[in-house]
BASE-771757 format. One record per residue (C-alpha): residue in one letter; x, y, z. Coordinates in steps of 0.5 Angstrom, whole numbers, plus 500, padded with zeros to 3 digits. Layout:
REM BASE-771757
('A', (X, Y, Z)) ...
END
This chain:
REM BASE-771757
('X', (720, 469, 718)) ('X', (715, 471, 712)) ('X', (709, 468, 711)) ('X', (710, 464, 705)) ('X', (705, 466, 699)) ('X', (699, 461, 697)) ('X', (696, 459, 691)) ('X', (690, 457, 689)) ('X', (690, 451, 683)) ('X', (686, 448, 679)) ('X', (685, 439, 680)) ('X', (682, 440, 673)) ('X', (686, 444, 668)) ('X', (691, 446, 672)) ('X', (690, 454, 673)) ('X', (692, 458, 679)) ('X', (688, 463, 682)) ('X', (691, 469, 687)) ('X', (684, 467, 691)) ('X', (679, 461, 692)) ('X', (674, 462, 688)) ('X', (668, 457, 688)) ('X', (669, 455, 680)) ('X', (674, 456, 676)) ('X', (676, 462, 672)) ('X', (680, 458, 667)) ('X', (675, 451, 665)) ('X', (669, 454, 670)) ('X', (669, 447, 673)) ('X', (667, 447, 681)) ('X', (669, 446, 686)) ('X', (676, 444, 684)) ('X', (681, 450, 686)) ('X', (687, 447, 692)) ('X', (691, 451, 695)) ('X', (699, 449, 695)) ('X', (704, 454, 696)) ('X', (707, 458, 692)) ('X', (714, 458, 688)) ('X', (719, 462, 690)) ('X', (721, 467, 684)) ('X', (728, 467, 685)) ('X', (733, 469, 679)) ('X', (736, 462, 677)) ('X', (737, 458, 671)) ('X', (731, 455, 668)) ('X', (730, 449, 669)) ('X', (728, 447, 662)) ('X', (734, 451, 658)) ('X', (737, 445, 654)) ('X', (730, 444, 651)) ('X', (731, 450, 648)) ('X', (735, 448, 642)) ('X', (737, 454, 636)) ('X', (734, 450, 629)) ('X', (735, 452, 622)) ('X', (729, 454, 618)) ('X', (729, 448, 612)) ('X', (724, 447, 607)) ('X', (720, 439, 608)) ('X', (723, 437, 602)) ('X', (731, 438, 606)) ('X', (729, 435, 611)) ('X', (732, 428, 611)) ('X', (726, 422, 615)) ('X', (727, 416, 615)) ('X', (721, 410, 619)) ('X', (722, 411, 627)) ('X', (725, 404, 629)) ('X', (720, 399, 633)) ('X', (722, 394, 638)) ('X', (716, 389, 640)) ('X', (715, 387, 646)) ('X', (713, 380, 645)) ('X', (706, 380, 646)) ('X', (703, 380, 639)) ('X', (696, 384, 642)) ('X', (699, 390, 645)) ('X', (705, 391, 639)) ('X', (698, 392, 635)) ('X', (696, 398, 640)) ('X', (703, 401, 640)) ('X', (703, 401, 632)) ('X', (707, 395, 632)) ('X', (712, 395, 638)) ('X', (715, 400, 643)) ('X', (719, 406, 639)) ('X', (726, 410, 642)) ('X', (725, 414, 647)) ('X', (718, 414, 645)) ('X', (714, 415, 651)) ('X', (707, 412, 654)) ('X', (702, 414, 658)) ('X', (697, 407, 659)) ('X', (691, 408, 665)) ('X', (686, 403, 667)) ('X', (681, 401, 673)) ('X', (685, 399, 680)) ('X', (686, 391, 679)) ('X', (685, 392, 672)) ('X', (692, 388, 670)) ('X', (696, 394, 668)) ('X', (703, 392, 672)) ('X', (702, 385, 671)) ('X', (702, 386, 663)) ('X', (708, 391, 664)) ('X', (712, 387, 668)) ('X', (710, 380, 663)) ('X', (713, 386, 658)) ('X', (719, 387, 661)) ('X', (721, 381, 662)) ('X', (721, 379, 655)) ('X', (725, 384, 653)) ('X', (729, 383, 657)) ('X', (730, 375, 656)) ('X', (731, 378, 648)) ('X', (736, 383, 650)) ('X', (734, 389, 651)) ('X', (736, 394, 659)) ('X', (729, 394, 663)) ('X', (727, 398, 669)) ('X', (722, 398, 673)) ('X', (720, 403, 678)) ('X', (715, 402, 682)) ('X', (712, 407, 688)) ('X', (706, 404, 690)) ('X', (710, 397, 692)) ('X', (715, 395, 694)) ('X', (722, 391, 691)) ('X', (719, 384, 694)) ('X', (712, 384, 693)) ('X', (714, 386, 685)) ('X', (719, 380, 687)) ('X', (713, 375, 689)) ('X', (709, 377, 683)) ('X', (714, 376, 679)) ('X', (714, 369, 681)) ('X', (706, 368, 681)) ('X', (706, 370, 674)) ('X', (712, 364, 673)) ('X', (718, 370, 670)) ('X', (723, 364, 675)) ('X', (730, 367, 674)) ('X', (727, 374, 672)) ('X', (733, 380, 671)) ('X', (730, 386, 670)) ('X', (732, 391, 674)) ('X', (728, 393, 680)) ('X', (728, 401, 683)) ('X', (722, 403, 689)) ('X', (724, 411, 689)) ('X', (719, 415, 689)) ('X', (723, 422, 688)) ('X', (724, 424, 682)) ('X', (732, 427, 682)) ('X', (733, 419, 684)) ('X', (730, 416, 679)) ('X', (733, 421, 673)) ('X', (739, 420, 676)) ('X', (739, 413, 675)) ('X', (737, 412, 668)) ('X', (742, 416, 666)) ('X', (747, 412, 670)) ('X', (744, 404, 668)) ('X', (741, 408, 661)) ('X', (735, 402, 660)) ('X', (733, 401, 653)) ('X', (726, 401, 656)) ('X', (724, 404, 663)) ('X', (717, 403, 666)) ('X', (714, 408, 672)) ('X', (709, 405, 676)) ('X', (705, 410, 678)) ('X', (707, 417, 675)) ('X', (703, 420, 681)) ('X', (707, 417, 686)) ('X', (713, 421, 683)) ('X', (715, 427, 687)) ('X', (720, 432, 685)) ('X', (724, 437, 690)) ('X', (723, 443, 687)) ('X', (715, 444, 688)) ('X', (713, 443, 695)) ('X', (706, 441, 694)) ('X', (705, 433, 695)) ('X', (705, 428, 690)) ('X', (699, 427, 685)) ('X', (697, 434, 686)) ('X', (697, 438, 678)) ('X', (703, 441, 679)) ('X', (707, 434, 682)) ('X', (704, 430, 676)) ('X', (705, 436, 670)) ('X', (712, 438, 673)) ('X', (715, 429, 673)) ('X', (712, 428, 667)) ('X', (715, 434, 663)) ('X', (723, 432, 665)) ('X', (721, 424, 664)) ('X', (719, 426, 657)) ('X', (725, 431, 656)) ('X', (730, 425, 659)) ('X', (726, 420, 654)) ('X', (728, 424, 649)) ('X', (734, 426, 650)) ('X', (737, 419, 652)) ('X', (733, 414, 647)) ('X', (731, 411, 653)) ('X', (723, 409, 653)) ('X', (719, 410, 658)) ('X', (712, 408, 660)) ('X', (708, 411, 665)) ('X', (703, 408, 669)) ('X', (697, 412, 671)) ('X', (691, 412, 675)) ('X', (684, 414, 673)) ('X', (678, 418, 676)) ('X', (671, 414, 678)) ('X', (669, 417, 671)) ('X', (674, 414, 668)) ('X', (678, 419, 666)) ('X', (686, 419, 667)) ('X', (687, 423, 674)) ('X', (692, 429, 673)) ('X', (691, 435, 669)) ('X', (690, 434, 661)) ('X', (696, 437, 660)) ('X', (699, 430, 661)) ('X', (695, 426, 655)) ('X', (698, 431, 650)) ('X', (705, 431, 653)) ('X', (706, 424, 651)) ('X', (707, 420, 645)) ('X', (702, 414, 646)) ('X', (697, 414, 651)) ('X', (692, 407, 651)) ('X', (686, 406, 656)) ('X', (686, 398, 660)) ('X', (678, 397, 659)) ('X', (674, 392, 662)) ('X', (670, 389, 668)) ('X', (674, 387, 674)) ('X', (670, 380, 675)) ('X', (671, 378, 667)) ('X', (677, 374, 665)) ('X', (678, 379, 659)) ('X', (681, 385, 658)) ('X', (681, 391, 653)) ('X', (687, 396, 652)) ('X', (685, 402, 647)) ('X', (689, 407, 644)) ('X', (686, 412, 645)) ('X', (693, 417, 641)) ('X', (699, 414, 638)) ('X', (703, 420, 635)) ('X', (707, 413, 631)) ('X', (701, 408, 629)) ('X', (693, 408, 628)) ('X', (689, 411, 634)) ('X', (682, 407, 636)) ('X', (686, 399, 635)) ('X', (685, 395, 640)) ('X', (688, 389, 643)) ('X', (685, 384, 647)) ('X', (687, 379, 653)) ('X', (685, 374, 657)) ('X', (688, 374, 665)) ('X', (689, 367, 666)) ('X', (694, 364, 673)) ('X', (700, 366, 669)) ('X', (698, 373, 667)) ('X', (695, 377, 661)) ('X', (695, 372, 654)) ('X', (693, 375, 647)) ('X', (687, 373, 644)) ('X', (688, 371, 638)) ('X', (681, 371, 636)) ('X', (677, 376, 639)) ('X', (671, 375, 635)) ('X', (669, 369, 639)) ('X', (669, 374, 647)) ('X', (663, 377, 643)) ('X', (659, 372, 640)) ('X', (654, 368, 645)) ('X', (654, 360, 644)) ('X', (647, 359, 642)) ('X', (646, 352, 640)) ('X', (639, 354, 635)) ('X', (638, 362, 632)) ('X', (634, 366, 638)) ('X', (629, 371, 637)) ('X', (632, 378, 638)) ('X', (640, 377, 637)) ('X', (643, 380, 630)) ('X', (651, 379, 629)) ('X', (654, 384, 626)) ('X', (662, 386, 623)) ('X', (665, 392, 627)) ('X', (671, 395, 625)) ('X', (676, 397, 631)) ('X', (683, 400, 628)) ('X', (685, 395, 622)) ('X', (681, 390, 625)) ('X', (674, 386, 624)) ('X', (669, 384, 630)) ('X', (664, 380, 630)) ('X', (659, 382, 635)) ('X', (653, 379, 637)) ('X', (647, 385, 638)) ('X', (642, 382, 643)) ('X', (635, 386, 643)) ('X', (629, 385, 648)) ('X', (622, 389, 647)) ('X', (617, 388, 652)) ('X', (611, 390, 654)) ('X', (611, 397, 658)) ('X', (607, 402, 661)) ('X', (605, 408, 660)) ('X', (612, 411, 659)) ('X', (617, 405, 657)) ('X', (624, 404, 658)) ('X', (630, 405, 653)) ('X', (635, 402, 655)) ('X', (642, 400, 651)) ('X', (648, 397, 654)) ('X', (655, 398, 648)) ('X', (651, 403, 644)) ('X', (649, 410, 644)) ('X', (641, 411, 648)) ('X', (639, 416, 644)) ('X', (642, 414, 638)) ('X', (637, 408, 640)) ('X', (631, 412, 640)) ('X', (633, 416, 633)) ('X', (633, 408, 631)) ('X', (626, 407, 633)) ('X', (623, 412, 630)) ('X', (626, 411, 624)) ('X', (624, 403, 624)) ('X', (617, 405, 626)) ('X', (615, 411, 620)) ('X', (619, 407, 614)) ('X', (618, 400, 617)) ('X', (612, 400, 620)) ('X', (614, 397, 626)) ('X', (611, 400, 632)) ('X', (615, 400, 639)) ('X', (611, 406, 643)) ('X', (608, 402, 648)) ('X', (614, 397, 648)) ('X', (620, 397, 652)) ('X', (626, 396, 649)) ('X', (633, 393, 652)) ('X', (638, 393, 647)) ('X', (646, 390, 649)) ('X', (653, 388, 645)) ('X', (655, 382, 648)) ('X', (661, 380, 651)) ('X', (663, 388, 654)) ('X', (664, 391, 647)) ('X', (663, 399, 646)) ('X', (660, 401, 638)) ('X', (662, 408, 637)) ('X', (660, 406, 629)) ('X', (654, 407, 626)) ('X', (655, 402, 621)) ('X', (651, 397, 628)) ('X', (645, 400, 625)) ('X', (642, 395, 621)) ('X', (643, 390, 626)) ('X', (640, 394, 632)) ('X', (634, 394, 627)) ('X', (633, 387, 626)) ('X', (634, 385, 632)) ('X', (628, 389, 636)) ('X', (624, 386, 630)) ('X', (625, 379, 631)) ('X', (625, 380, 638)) ('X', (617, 384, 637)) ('X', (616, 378, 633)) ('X', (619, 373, 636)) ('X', (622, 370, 630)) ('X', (629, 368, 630)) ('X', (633, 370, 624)) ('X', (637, 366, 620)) ('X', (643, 361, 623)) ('X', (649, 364, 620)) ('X', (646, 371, 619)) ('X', (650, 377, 619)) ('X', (648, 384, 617)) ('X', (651, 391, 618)) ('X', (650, 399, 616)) ('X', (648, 405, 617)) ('X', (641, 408, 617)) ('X', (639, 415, 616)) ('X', (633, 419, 618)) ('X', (629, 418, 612)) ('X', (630, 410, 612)) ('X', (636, 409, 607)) ('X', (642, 404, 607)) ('X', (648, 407, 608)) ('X', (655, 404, 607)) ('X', (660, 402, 612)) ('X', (667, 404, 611)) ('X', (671, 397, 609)) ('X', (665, 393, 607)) ('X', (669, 388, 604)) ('X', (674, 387, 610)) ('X', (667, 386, 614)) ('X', (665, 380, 609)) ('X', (671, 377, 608)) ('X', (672, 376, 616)) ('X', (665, 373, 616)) ('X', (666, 369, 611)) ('X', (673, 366, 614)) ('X', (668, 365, 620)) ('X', (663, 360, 617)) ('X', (657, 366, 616)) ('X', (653, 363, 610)) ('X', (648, 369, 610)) ('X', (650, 377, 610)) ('X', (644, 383, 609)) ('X', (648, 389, 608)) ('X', (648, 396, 603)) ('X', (648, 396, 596)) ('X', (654, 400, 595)) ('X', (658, 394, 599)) ('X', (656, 388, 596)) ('X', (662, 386, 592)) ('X', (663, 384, 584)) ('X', (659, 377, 582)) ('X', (665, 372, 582)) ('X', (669, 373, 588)) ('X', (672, 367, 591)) ('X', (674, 371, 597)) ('X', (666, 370, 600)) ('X', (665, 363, 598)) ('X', (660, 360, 602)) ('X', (657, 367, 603)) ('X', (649, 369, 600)) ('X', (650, 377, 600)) ('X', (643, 381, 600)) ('X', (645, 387, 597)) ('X', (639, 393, 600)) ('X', (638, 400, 599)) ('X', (632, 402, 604)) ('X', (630, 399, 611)) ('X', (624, 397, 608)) ('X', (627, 393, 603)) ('X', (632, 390, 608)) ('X', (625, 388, 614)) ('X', (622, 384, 607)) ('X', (629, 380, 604)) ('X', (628, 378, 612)) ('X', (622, 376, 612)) ('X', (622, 371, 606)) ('X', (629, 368, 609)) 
END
């Protein structure tokens, strides 16, 4: 009998190599070609033949469109990340931490779309129809009827969703699948690429949504090739700290809704609620102002946060620290270069501890002016004003820029009971506006002018 022919694949990007290699030739990345066995090279159909339709050139003006159809899912949080609801025959890839709550949400999900009407499926690979039973009744879904499958092949599942045709199916984990035609083992690249291309073509094909469950990497990245996350229609990311009660999930692509929306949950004896108002999870209950905090209004997706900024300085050695926790470090060092030549306040012998409250994650420059005033009260130990609320982004050579959506960022602070606002000349509002009522607005132009309205409140 012939030996069978090996290869060498990548973990990573998927390349394949004849030989080991210690980096691979395709993404350069070490230490990631695994060898698997080669598939055989017979004359046979291709398997992806009926996804090769023929189609007519046509101008897209002919092109009849129309709005794709949304079916919500009976938790308001997570029909915001989705664009509104889940849409036929679209496809999600969700991932997050192990014990971060991801089948709990899906299977509170399924549950309600099943008591709205609609056919559900829940394969599960990692566990099996009993324990999804028990959770189930943990989370209180008494007399719940959706349809259990524990399979973990492939051809199996398929089969099944053509014969029930579910309007929504979930499969928990994408990396439990194994398909009969590759001999490599479950969760290696060509397992997880080949699985995920015939669900998305039978999603397509049927209408049938799928939602795939997917593990992640120690750096946090989806496990598998990233081949994956461009497959699918929707790919969303569970964040947040396992010994905290509340849960972040992000959209990090929607090929039906806004990406960079996010959805908040707190986890509670009965499962995942949506929080209403998230703004509270970010705010610190301090009964009088402390120096060194500074709230700010930051924008995820559509939606306004307030967030608290804490700043510490402390006296240092001869080389001190910089340290920020939801904020970028080296934009925290440009941020106190910027404070010490075109304010005048110096941090050079200070060490520096910068934190957003709450776990939040600020990827937007407008926190800028927030951060600044921050380290300033807490170097001088003032604390700043109580209802005080600032935002904007900071250049180099200490102007004030606007933030995109300043009016929507007042509005949300006023609505919240903030009584005074520091923000960019170009987002102050017209004089008169009955929307920020209650709301002192001090419009600036320069760092400098912004340190002295501060001082004089």
């Amino acid at each position: 009998m012939a030996k069978e022919k090996t290869l060498y694949t990548c973990s990573d990007c998927g390349g394949t190599s004849p030989k080991w290699l210690g980096k691979c030739p395709h993404c350069n990345a070490w230490n990631t070609l695994i060898e698997s066995v080669a598939e055989s090279n017979a004359p046979t159909k291709n398997r992806f033949a009926s996804l090769a339709k023929t189609a007519e050139v046509m101008p897209l003006a002919d092109i009849e469109a129309a709005d794709v159809q949304r079916t919500p899912t009976g938790h308001e949080e997570l029909d915001r990340v989705l664009g509104g609801g889940i849409v036929d025959g679209g496809v999600v890839l969700i991932g997050g931490d192990p014990g971060i709550g991801k089948s709990t949400l899906l299977l509170q999900a399924l549950d309600s779309l099943q008591r709205a009407g609609h056919k559900t499926l829940y394969v599960t690979g990692e566990e099996s129809g009993a324990q999804v039973a028990l959770r189930s009744r943990r989370l209180g879904l008494d007399g719940s009827q959706v349809n259990v499958l524990a399979e973990i092949q492939l051809e199996k599942i398929l089969s099944t969703l053509q014969a029930h045709q579910p309007a929504i199916a979930v499969i928990d984990s994408i990396q439990t699948v194994y398909s009969e035609q590759l001999t490599s083992a479950p969760g290696s690249v060509a397992q997880v690429r080949e699985c995920a291309a015939h669900l998305t073509r039978a999603a397509k094909a049927t209408g049938t949504a799928i939602v795939l469950v997917g593990h992640v990497t120690k750096e946090g990245a989806l496990a598998g090739p990233r081949v994956l996350e461009h497959m699918v229609d929707t790919v969303l990311y569970f964040e947040g700290d396992t010994h905290s009660n509340f849960r972040l999930i992000r959209a990090i692509k929607n090929r039906f809704g806004a990406v960079n929306e996010i959805g908040v949950f707190a986890m509670t004896e009965k499962g995942l609620k949506g929080v209403s108002n998230p703004s509270a999870i970010f705010l610190s209950q301090h009964s009088e102002p402390v120096p060194g905090s500074c709230v700010m209004v930051t924008l995820e997706g559509s939606r306004p946060l307030l967030v608290e900024i804490q700043a510490l300085v402390d006296s240092g050695g001869p080389s001190p620290r910089r340290l920020s926790v939801g904020l970028e470090r080296d934009r925290l060092a440009m941020l106190l270069a910027v404070l010490h030549r075109h304010a005048g306040v110096a941090c050079m012998d200070q060490d520096v501890f910068v934190n957003a409250v709450g776990g939040v994650h600020i990827r937007e420059p407008a926190a800028d002016l927030a951060v600044m005033l921050a380290i300033t009260s807490s170097l001088r130990g003032k604390a700043l004003p109580k209802g005080f609320i600032a935002f904007g982004e900071v250049g180099l050579a200490g102007e004030v820029r606007p933030a995109p959506r300043g009016q929507d960022r007042l509005k949300e602070a006023a609505k919240l009971g903030f009584t005074t606002a520091v923000v960019p000349k170009a987002n102050a509002p017209k004089k008169n506006d009955k929307a920020f009522e209650g709301l002192t607005i001090h419009a600036v132009e320069r760092i400098e002018d912004a340190m002295q309205l501060v001082r004089g409140l």
